[in-house]
Every structure is written in structure tokens, then in C-alpha cells.
C-alpha positions in Angstrom: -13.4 -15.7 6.5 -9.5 -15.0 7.4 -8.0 -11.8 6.7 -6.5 -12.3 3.3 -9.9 -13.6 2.2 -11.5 -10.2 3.9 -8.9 -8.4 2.3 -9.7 -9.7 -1.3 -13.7 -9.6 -1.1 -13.2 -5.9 -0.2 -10.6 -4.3 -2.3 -10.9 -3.5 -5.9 -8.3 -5.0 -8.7 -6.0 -2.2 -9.0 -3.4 -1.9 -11.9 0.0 -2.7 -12.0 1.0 0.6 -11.6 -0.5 3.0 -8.9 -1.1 6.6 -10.4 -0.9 9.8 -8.4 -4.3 10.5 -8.6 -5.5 6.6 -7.5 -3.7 7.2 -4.5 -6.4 8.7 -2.0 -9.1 6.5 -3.7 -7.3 3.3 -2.5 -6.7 5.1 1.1 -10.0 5.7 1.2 -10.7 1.8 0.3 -8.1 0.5 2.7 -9.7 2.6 5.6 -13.0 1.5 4.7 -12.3 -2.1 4.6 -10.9 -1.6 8.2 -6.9 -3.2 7.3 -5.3 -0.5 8.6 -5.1 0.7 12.1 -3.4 4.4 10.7 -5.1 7.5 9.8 -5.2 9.0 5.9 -2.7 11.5 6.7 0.1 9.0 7.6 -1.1 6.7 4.6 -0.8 9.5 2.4 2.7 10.1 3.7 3.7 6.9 3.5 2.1 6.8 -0.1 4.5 9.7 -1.2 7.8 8.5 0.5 7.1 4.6 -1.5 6.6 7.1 -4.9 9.5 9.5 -4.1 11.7 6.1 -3.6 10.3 4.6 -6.4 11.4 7.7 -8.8 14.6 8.2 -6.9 15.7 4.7 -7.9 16.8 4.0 -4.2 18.7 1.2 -4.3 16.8 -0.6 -1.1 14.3 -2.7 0.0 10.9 -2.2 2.0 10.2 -3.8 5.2 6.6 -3.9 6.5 7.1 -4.3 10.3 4.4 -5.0 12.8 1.6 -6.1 10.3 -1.9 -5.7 12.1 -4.3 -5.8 9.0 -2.5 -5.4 5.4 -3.6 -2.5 4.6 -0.3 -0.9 4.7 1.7 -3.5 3.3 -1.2 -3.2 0.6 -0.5 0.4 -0.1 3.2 -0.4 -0.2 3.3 -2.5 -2.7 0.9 -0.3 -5.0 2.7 2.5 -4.6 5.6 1.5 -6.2 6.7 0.0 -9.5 5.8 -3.3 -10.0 8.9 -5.6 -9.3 11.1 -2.6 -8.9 11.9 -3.8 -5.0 11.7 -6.5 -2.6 8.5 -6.2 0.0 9.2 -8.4 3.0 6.1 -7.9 5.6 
């Protein structure tokens, strides 16, 4: 089974739209599927800067450097509006 596979078998269907209080369930779902090398209190950092961009209407686009598992780049792209900006991992 290759990651993505992995990655699909253990994460839930989220919605198109992450809310605030989804936040540390999916954490707690990335950590638990083992795709992410960081700890919850970085995620949950990260989490809030992709919201506060998000609301802020920054006018920029995210970059996922050094991919180990997905998990981050997963996070990324639920933490934001869908389609608002680019996601290049």
C-alpha cells in the first residue's frame, strides 16, 4: 500500500471547509495515522497561521517544503478556503 493509499484508508472525508472546532480533531487524526513527523503544538500553529491567512485575504500562495508523510500538506489545504490559494507540495 503506498502512502497516498495509507493516507486515504486512514483519514476521514472532511468537508470542504475546515471549522475552528474540526481543527484538533483532524490533528489528532493526522498524528494517529502517523503522516506527520511534527508534534500537535506546531500543527496547531500552523493550523491558525493557514486560517489567519485565509481571513486576512493574503494575497500569496502556500508552499509545502520537505514533504515526509502528507500530513501537513493535508492540514494545509483543510485549513483554508477551498480554492482560495495555490498549494504546491
Amino acid at each position: 500500500m503506498n502512502l497516498f493509499q495509507r493516507f486515504l484508508a486512514r483519514i476521514r472525508p472532511l468537508p470542504k471547509r475546515l471549522e475552528p472546532e474540526a481543527v484538533p480533531v483532524l490533528i489528532k487524526e493526522i498524528r494517529l495515522a502517523k503522516l506527520t513527523y511534527c508534534g500537535a503544538p506546531k500543527l496547531e500553529n500552523l493550523a491558525e497561521a493557514c486560517t489567519r491567512i485565509t481571513r486576512d485575504s493574503a494575497p500569496d500562495e502556500y508552499l509545502e517544503a520537505g514533504v515526509a508523510l502528507g500530513g501537513v500538506g493535508h492540514l494545509i489545504g483543510q485549513a483554508q478556503t477551498p480554492a482560495c490559494k495555490p498549494l504546491f507540495i
